[in-house]
C-alpha angles and dihedrals in degrees: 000000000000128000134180121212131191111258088252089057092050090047090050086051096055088040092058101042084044085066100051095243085120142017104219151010093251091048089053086043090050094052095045088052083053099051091054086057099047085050091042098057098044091058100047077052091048085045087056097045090051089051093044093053085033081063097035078057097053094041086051079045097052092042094057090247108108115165114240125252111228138144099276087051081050101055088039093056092042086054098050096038084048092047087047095052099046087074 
């Protein structure tokens, strides 16, 4: 497999195996490969815990028991999405 890389990703390769984080190229690029799953797959579970409150929400809708939206929700809703997005 061949793969090109801008001139500043091949000086921060070498940066970081200069400095002895990593051995080679392909172990930085490994780990790098297995950064992008672990991301990817906390968003796709971030993804399903917004669609399953988005549904919570809409069955509380359709029941006539909506919860109501006031400072202290708000606050709550700002720390976890804060919390979620600092991954």
């Amino acid at each position: 497999m061949n793969v090109s890389l801008t001139p500043e990703m091949d000086v921060l390769i070498a940066e970081k195996i200069k400095s002895g984080m990593y051995k080679s190229s392909s172990e930085l690029i490994r780990e790098g490969l297995r950064l992008l799953q672990l991301r990817d797959e906390q968003r796709l579970r971030m993804a399903e815990d917004l669609r399953s409150e988005v549904l919570i929400g809409v069955k509380q809708l359709d029941a006539g028991t909506p919860q109501k939206l006031d400072q202290k929700l708000i606050d709550t809703i700002k720390r976890d999405a804060r919390k979620m997005f600092a991954v």
